[in-house]
C-alpha positions in Angstrom: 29.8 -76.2 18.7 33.7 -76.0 19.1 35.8 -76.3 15.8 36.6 -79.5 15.9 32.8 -80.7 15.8 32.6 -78.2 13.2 35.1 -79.8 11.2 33.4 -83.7 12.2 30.0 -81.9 11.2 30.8 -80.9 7.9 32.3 -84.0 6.9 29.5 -86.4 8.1 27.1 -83.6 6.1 29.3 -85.0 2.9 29.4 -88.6 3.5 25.4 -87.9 3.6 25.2 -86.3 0.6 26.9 -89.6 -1.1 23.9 -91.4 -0.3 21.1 -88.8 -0.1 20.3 -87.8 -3.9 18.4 -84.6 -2.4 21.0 -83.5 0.1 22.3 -79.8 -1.1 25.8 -81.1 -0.8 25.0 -83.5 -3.5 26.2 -81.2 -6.6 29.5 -79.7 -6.3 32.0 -77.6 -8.3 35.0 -79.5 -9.5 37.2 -76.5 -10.1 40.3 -77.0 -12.3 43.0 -74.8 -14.1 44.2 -75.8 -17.8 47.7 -75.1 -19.0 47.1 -71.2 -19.4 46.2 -71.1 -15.6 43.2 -70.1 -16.7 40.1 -71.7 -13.9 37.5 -74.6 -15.1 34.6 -75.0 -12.8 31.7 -78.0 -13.9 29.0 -79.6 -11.6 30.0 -83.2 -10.7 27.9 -85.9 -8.6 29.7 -86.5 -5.0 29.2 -89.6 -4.9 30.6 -90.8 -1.7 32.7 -89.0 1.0 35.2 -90.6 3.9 35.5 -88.1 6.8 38.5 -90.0 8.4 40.5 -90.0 5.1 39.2 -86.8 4.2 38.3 -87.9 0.7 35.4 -87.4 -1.6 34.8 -89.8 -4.5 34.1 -88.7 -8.1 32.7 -90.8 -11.0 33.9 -90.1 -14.6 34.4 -90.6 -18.2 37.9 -90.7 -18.9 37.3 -89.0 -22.2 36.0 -85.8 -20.2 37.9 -82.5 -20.2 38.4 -82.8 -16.3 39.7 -86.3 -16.9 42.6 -84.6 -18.9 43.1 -81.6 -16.8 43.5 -83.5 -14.0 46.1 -85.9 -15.5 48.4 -82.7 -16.4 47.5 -80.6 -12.6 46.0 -83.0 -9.9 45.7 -79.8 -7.5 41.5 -78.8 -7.9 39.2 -77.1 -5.2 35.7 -78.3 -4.8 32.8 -75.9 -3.5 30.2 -76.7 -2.4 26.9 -75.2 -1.0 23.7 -76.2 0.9 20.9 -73.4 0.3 18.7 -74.2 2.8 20.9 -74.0 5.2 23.5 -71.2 3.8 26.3 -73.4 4.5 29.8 -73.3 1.9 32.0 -76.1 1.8 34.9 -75.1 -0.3 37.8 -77.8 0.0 41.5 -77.4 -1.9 43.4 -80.6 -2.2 44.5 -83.1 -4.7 42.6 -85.4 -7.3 44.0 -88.8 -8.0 42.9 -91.0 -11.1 41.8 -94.2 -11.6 41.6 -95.1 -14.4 39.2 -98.4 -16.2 40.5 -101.8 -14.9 41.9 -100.1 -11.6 40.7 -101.8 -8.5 39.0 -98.5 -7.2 37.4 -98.0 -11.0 36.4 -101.5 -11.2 34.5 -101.6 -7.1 32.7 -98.5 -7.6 31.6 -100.2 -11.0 30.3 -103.1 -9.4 28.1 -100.5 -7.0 26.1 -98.8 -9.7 22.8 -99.0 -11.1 22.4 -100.4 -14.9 21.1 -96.4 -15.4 23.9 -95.0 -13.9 26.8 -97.2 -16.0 24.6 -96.1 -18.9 26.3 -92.4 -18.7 29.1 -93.5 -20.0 27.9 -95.6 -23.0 28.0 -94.0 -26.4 30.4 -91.7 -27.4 32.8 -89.2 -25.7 31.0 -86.0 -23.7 30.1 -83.4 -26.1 28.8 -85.7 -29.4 25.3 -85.4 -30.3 22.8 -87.3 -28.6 21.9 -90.2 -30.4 19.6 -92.0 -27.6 22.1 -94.9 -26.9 22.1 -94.0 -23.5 18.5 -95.0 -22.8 19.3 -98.5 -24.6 22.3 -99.2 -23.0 20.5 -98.7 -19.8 17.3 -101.2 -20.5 19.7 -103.8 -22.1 22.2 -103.6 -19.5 25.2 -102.9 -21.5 28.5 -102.7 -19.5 30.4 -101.0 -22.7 30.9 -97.8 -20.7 33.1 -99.5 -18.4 35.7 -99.4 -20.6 35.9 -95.4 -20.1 34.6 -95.7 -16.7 37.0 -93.7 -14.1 37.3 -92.7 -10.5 38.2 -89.4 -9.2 39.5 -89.3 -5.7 39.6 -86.2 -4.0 41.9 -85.6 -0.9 41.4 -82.7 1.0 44.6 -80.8 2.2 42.2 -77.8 3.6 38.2 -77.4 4.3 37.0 -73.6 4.6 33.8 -73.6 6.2 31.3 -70.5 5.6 28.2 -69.6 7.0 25.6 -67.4 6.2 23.7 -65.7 8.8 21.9 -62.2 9.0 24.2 -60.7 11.1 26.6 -62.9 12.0 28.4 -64.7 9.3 30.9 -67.2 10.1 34.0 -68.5 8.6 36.6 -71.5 9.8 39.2 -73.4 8.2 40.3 -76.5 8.7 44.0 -77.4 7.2 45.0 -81.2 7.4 48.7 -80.4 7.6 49.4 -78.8 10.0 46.1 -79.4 12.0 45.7 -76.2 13.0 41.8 -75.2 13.2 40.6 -71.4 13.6 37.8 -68.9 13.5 39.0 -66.7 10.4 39.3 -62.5 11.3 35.8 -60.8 11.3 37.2 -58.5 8.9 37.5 -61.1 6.5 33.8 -61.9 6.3 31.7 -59.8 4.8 28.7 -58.6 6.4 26.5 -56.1 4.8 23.2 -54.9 6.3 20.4 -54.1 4.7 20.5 -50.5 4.3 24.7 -51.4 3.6 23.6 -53.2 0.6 21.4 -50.9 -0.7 24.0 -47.7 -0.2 26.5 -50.1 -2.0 24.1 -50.3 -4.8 23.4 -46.6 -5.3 27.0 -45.8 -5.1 27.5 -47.8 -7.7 25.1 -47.0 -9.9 26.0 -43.1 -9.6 29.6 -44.3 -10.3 28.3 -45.8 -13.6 26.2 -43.1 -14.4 29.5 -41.3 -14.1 
């Protein structure tokens, strides 16, 4: 496989994962930085993915942390990682709001399941649970979509990572310029078994020390 089926791979993998509840690419970090510079990772739902535009939708309450972090830095990395296959996905880029009433906010709406609007009914994230959610859900109670917002993700660079025993692998795809390569085999890690467990003792004699 040549890079650029790599890069049209990984992408269709994501736009899979938007539909496919069990795919490993389902979950992903939504990394952040506050005003400190200080780094924010939390799990998020991908919940669609467009390989052409490069983009990768997020769903939201727009009382959340991330909703607010984003506002004040809109540049975030995602990473993301499929187990069973030992594949990383880590994507830097920009994150673009939209907010309740928005077109975007207000299709994605129309797309979900009673359940799923039901996340965002009740109070902001972080109260206590006060089982709301459950009868929102039965009763079909739109009140969430007042808070209800739309992260869109647009990548600016993919790095793709493979584990393999013996051969890891590492590629990045930037959009701008398009220039794909194979990253430097001395940037990729590769420890053997009997590596790892030198390493180890090495560094516990060091502690010891």
């Amino acid at each position: 496989m040549n890079l650029t089926e790599l890069d049209e791979a990984a992408w269709i993998d994501l736009e899979l994962a938007g539909t496919d509840p069990n795919s490993g690419l389902r979950h992903v970090n939504l990394c952040t930085v506050d005003s400190d510079g200080r780094p924010l990772a939390r799990l998020v739902v991908l919940r669609s993915a467009n390989g052409q535009k490069r983009t990768i939708e997020i769903h939201t309450d727009t009382r959340s942390d991330k909703w607010r972090k984003i506002g004040a830095n809109p540049s975030v990395t995602l990473l993301a990682f499929d187990p069973a296959r030992g594949q990383q996905l880590r994507l830097r880029g920009t994150a673009e709001r939209n907010g309740p009433g928005s077109p975007v906010a207000a299709d994605a709406w129309d797309r979900l399941s009673p359940w799923t609007r039901s996340t965002c009914a009740g109070g902001p994230p972080g109260d206590p649970p006060t089982g709301k959610r459950s009868d929102a859900a039965n009763a079909g109670d739109e009140s969430g979509k007042v808070v209800f917002g739309v992260i869109v993700f647009r990548a600016s660079e993919l790095d793709w990572f493979q584990l393999e025993r013996g051969a890891n692998r590492r590629a990045m795809f930037p959009t701008d310029p398009v220039v794909n390569s194979w990253m430097p085999e001395r940037s990729i890690p590769n420890f053997s078994g009997a590596q790892r467990r030198t390493a180890r003792s090495t560094n516990a004699t060091s502690r010891q020390g």
